[in-house]
MILOKE-234231 format. One record per atom (N, C-alpha, C): residue in one letter; x, y, z. Coordinates in steps of 0.001 Angstrom, whole numbers, plus 500000, padded with zeros to 6 digits. Each point is the difference from the previous one (the first is absolute). Layout:
! MILOKE-234231
aXYZ ...
//
This chain:
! MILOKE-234231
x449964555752492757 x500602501308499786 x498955501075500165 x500593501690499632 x499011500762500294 x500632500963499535 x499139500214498428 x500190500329499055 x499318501296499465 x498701500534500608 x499099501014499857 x499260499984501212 x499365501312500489 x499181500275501325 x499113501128499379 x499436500342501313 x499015501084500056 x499751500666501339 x500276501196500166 x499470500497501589 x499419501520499726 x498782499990500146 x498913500614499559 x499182500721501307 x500445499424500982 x499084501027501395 x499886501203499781 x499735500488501054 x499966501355500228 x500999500193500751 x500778501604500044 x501902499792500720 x499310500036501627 x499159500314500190 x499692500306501257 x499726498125500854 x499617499316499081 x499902498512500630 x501445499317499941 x500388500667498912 x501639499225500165 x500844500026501103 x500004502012499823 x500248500365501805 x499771499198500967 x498412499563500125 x499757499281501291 x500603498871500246 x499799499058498705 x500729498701499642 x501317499539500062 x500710501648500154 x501317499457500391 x500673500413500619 x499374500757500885 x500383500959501236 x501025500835499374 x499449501262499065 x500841500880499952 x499106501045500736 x500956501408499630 x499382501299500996 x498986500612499215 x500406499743498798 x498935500832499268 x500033499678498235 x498821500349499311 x499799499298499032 x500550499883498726 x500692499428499581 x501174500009499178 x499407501005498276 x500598500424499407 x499737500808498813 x500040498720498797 x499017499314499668 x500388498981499275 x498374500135499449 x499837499601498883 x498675499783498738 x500022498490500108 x498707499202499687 x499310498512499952 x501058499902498837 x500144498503499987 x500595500035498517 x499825498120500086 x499549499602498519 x499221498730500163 x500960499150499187 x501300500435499841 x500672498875498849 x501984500190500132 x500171500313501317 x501416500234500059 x500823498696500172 x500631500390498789 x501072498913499338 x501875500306500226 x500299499360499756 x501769499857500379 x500182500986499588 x501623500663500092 x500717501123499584 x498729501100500886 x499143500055500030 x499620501862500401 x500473500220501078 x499388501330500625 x500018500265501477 x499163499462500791 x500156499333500904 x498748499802500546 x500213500299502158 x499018500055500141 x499943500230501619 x500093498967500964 x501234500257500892 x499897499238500738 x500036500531501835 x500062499234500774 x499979500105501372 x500816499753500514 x500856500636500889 x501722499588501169 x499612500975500838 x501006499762500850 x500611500662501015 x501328500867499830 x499125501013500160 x501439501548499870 x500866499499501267 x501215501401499598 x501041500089501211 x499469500579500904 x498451500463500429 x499674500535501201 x498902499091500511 x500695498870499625 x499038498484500319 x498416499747499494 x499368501040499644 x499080500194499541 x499523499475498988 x498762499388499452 x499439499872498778 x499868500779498717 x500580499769499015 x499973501097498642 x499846499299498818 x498871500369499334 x499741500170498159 x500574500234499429 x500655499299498963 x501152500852499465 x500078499288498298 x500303500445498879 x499713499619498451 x501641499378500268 x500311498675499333 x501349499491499341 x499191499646498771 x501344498857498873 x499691499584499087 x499721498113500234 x498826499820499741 x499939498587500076 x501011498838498984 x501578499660500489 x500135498923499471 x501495500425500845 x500371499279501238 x500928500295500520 x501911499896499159 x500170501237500463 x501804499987499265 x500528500152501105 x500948498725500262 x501279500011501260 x501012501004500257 x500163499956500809 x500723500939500311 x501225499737499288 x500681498967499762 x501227499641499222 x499680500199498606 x499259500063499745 x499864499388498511 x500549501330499045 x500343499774498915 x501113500754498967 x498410500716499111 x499160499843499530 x498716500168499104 x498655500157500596 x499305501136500242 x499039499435500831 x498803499600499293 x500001499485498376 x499142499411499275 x499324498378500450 x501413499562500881 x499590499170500762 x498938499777500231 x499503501089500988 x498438500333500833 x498860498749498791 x499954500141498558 x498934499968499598 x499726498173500475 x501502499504500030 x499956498426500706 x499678499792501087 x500062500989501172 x500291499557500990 x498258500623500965 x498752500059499239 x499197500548500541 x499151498881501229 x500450499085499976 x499419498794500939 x501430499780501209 x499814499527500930 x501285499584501198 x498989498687499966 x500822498427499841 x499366498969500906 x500363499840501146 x498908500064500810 x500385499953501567 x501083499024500299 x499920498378499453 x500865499278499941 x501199500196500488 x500358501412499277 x501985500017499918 x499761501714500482 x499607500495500912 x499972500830499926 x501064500505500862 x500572499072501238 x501050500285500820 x501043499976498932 x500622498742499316 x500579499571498999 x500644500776498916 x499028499728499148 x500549501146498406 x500486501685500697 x501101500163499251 x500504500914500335 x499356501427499386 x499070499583498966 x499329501231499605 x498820501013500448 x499913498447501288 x498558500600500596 x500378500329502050 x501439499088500000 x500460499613501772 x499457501645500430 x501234500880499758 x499966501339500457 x498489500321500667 x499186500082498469 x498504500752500666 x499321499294500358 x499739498385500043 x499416499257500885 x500381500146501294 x501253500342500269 x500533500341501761 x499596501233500680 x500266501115498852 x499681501481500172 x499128500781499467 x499283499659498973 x499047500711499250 x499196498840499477 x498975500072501259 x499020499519499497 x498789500865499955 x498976500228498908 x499024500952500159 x498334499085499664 x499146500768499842 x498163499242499500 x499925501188499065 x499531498710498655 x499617500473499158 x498107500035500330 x499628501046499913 x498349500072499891 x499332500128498984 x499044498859500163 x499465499900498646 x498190499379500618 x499479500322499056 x498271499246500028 x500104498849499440 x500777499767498934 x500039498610499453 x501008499898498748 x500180498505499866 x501247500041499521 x499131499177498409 x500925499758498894 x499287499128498940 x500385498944499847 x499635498711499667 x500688498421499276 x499106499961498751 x500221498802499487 x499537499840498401 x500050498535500187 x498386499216500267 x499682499232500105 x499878499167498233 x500568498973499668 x499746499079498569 x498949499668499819 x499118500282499246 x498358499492499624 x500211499375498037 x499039499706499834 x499979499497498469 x499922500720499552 x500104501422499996 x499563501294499471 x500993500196499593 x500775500036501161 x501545500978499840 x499942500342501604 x501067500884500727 x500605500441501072 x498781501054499996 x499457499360501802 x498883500886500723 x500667501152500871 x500315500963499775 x500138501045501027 x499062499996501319 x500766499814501043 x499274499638501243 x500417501211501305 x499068500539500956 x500156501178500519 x500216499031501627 x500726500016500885 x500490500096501193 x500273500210500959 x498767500421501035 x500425500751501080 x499311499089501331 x499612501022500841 x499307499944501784 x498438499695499060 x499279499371500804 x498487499639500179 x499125501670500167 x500809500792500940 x499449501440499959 x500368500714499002 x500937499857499064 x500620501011499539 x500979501054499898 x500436500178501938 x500495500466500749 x501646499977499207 x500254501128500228 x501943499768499229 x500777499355501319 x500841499375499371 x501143499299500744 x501459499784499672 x501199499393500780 x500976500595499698 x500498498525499408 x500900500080499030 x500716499233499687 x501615500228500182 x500748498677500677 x501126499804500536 x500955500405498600 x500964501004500176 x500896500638499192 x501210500581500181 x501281500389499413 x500902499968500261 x500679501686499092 x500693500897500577 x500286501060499336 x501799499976500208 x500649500988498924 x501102500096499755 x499815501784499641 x501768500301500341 x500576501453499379 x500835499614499284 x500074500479498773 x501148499548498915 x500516501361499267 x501414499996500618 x500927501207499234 x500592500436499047 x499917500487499245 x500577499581498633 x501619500884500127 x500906499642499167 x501392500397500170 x499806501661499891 x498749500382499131 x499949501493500130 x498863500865500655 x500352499078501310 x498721499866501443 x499076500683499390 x499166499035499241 x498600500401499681 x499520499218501342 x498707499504500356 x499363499474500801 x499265498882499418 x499071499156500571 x498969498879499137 x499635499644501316 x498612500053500574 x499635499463500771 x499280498624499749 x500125498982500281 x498914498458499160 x499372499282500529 x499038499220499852 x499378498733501163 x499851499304499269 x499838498381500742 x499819498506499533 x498755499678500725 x499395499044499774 x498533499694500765 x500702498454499986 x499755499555501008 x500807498967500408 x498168499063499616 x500820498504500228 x498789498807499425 x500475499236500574 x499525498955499778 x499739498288500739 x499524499177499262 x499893499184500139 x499390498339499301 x498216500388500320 x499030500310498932 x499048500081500393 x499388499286501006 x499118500279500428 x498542498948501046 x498741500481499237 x498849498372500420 x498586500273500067 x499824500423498221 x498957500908499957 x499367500254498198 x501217500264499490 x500921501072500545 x500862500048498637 x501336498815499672 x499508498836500721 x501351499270499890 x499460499478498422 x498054499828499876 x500226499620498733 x500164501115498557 x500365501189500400 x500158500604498737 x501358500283499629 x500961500255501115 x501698500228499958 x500371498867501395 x501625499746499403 x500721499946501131 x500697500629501092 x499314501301499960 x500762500992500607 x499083501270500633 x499941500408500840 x499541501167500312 x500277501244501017 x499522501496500233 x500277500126501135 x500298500040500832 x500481500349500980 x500258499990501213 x498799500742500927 x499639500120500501 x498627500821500774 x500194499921501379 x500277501420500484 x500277500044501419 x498685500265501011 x500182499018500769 x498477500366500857 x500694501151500629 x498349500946500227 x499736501812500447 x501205499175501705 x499653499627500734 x500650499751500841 x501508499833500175 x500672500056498901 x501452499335500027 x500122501272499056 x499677500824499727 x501041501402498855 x501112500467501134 x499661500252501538 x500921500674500300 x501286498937500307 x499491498853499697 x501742498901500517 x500493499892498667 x499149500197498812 x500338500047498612 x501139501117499690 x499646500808500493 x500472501774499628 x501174499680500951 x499946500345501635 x500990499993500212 x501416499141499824 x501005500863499429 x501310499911499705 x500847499077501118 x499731500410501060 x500516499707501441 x499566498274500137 x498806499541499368 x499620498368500201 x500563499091498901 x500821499445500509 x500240499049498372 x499661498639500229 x499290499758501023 x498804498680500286 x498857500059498982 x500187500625498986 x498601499803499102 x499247499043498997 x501171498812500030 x499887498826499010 x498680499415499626 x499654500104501513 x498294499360500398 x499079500710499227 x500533501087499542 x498489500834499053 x500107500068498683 x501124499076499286 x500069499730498768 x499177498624499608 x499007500323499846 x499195498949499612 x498935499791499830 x499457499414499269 x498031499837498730 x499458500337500900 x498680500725499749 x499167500357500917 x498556499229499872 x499629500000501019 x499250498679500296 x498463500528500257 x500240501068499926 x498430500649500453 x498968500195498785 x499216499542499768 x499193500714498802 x500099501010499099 x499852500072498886 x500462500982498947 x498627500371499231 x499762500969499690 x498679500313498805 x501009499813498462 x499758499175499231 x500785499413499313 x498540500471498296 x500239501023499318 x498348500102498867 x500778500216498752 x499492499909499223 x500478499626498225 x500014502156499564 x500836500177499586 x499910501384499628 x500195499818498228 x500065501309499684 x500183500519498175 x501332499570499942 x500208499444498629 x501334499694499584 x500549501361499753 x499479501230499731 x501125501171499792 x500236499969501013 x500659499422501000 x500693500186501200 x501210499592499167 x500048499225499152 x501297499708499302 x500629501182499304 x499528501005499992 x500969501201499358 x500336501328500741 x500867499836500249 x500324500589501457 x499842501595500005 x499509500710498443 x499601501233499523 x498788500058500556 x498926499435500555 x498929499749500162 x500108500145501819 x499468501229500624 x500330500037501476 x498208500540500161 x499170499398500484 x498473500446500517 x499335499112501117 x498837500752499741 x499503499321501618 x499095498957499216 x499585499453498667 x499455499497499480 x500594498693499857 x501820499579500086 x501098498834500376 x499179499896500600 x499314499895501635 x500141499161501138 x498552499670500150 x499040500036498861 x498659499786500038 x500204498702499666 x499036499164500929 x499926498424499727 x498841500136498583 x500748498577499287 x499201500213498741 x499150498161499985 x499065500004498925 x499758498997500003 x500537498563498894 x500461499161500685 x500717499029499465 x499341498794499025 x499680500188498737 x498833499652499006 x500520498114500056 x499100499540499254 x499761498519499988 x501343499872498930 x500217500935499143 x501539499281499205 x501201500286500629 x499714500292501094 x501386499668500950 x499877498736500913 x499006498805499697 x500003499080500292 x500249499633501559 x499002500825500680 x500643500143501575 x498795500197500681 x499917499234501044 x498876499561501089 x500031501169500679 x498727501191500090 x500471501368500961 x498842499809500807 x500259500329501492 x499321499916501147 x499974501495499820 x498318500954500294 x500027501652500054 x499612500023501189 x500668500990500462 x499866501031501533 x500119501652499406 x499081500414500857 x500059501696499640 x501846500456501060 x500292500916499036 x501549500436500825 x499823500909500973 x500127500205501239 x500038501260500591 x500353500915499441 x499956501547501002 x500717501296499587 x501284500287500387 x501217500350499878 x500721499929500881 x499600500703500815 x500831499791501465 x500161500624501120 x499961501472500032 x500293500616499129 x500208501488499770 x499470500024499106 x499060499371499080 x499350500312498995 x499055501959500194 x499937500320498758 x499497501296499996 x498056499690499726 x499552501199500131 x498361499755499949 x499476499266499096 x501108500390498684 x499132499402498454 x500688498723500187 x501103498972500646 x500097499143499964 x499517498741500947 x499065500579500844 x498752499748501030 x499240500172499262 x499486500136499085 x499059499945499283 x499635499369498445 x501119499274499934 x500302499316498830 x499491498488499510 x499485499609498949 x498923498945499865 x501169499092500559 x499068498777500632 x500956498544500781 x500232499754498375 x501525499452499988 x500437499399499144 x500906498300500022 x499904499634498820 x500389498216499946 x501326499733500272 x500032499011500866 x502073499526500675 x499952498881499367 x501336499696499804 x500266498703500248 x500840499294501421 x499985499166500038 x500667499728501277 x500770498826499755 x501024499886500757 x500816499139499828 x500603498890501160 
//
C-alpha cells in the first residue's frame, strides 16, 4: 500500500520532471497523508499537461457519501479494469502522482522502523494514479485521487505485501493519455533500484511536516539490525546548503 509520501523539490524541477509549461505554485511538504489536498499531474482539455490540487482518497462518481474517499486511498492494479469503483478512471482518468519518496514501516525488535523511499538520485518521480469528479445533489464539486499499487518486488517485498506503482519517466505520456487503454503493462513492481534509509519515527504524526522527516538517521545496535553505511547523495536539485551537508549513515536493503 501507500499510505504517506513526500515531494519536496524545487517547483521548477517538478516542471521539468513532468513536462509541464511552467512551475507549479506548490511548497516542499515532507509528510502528506490521506484526506488532504495534494498535487497531482493529467492532461487538460487542451491536451496539455496541468498541476492541479484534488483530495487524496478517491470518491466515485456513483457513490451516495463521499466519506468513502478515506477507504478508498489505494486502487490495486489487480482489479483495476474490474471493480466498478475504480473501471471509469482507470479508462479515463488516469493522472502521476509526484513525489521524492514515499514511506513503509519496516518490523525490527524495537518496534516499527519508519523507512524513506525513493530514486538513487533523489530526483522526484511519478507515481501511477487515478482521479475522479464527484457531485454532490447540491452540485458542490470534490475533486479525488487513488495511487494505484501492486504486489511488491525486490527490498520492499520484505517489509509489505504491497506497494506502488512507479511509472518509468518514459511511459507518463501512454500513462496520461486518455485515448490509450493498452496500459496494463505499466501496472507493475518496479524493478530498478530504490535508495531505501531508516528516517525519524515522527514521521508517524502526520502534524509533523519538515525537511528534518527525510534526513537519514542512524539505526543503533537495539534495533538489532546488520547496517551496511554509504554516504547519501544530494538530490538532483539539491540547493547550495544541501551540497554541502556532512555525508550521512544509510541503511540499505
Amino acid at each position: 500500500m501507500c499510505g504517506r509520501y513526500e515531494l519536496s523539490s524545487h517547483p521548477a524541477a517538478i516542471a521539468l520532471a513532468f513536462g509541464l509549461d511552467y512551475p507549479p505554485d506548490i511548497r516542499p511538504r515532507y509528510n502528506i497523508a490521506p484526506m488532504q489536498q495534494v498535487p497531482i499531474v493529467r492532461v487538460g482539455a487542451d491536451g496539455r499537461r496541468q498541476l492541479v490540487q484534488v483530495r487524496w482518497g478517491l470518491v466515485p462518481r456513483f457513490a451516495k457519501d463521499p466519506s468513502i474517499g478515506a477507504r478508498m486511498i489505494n486502487a490495486r492494479g489487480e482489479t483495476l479494469a474490474s471493480r466498478s469503483a475504480f473501471r471509469n478512471a482507470f479508462a479515463r482518468h488516469r493522472c502521476l502522482v509526484p513525489v521524492n519518496g514515499f514511506y513503509e514501516w519496516h518490523a525490527t525488535p524495537a518496534g516499527k522502523q519508519p523507512l524513506h523511499i525513493g530514486m538513487p538520485d533523489g530526483r522526484p518521480f511519478g507515481l501511477a494514479g487515478l482521479y475522479e469528479r464527484w457531485l454532490s445533489s447540491g452540485g458542490d464539486v470534490l475533486d479525488t485521487c487513488a495511487i494505484v499499487t501492486t504486489a511488491a518486488t525486490g527490498s520492499i517485498a520484505g517489509m509489505h505485501d504491497r506497494m506502488p506503482v512507479i511509472v518509468p519517466d518514459a511511459e507518463y505520456a501512454r500513462w496520461l493519455d486518455p485515448a490509450d487503454a493498452d496500459v496494463a503493462d505499466l501496472v507493475q513492481g518496479w524493478t530498478d533500484p530504490l535508495r531505501i534509509y531508516p528516517v525519524s519515527a515522527r514521521v508517524n504524526a502526520v502534524r509533523n511536516d519538515d525537511a528534518a522527516l527525510v534526513e537519514p538517521m542512524t539505526l543503533t545496535a537495539a534495533n538489532d539490525e546488520a547496517v551496511t553505511r554509504e554516504p547519501v547523495p544530494p538530490r538532483a536539485d539539491a540547493s547550495e546548503k544541501d551540497l554541502t551537508r556532512e555525508p550521512v549513515q544509510e541503511k540499505l536493503f
